[in-house]
N, C-alpha and C positions, 0 to 999 in steps of 0.2 A: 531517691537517686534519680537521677536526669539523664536521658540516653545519649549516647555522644553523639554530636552534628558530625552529617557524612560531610564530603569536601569531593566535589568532583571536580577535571580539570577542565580547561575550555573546549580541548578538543572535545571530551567526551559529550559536553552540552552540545557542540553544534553537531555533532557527528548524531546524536537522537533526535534533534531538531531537521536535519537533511534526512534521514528517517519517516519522520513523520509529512514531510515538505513530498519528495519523492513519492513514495507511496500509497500516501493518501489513508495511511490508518488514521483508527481514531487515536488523542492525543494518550485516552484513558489505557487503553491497547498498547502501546510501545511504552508507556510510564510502568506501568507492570509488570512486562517483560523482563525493564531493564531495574523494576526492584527501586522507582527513584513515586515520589509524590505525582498526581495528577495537574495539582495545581501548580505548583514549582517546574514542571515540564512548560505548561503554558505560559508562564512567565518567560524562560527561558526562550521561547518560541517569539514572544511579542518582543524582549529585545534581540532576537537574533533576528528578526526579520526589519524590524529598524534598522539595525547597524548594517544591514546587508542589502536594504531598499528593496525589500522584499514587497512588491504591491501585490502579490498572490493575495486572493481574498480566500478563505475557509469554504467548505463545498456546502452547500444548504444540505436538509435534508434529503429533499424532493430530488437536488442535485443529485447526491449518492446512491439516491432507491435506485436512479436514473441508469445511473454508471454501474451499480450492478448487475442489473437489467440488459444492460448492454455488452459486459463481460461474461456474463452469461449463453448470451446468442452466441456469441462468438464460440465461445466453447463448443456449444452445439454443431455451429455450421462447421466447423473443423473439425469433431467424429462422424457430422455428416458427411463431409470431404474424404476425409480417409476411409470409410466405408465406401464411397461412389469408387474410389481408385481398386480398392482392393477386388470389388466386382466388377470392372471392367475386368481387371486381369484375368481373373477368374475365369471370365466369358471368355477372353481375347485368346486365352489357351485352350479352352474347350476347343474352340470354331478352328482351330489348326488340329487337332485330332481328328 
C-alpha cells in the first residue's frame, strides 16, 4: 500500500515560506513544525522566491552564529536596562525618606 500524497494550497506554501523569509529559522525547523518534508519546503522556497524576485540570499553560518551573538547581547543589555531603572527607583525613594 502507498501513502496518500498530501496536497497543500498556495496560500499555505507561501505563508511557511514568508515564515521561514521573516524570521530567519532554519528551513528544517518550520518543515517540522508544520509536519510538511524538509526538501519539498526548499523547493517551495526557490520557487517562491523566484516568482516573488526574492534576491534575499540564505544567512551563512558564520552569519547566524553572528546574529545570535548579537540577540543575545541585546537580551542582556535590556535586563541590564531594567535592572539600572529599578535601582535608581529604589535609591530615588530612599534619598526622599
Amino acid at each position: 500500500m502507498t501513502a496518500a500524497r498530501k496536497r497543500f494550497s498556495q496560500e499555505f506554501k507561501d505563508e511557511l515560506c514568508q515564515e521561514v523569509i521573516a524570521t530567519s529559522k532554519p528551513i528544517r525547523e518550520v518543515a517540522e513544525a508544520y509536519g510538511v518534508g524538509t526538501e519539498t519546503l526548499r523547493k517551495w522556497l526557490n520557487k517562491y522566491r523566484h516568482t516573488h524576485g526574492g534576491t534575499e540570499t540564505e544567512l551563512t553560518v558564520s552569519e547566524r552564529a553572528r546574529l545570535k551573538e548579537l540577540e543575545r547581547e541585546v537580551c542582556d543589555l535590556r535586563a541590564e536596562a531594567l535592572f539600572l531603572k529599578k535601582a535608581t527607583a529604589y535609591f530615588a525613594r530612599e534619598q526622599r525618606q
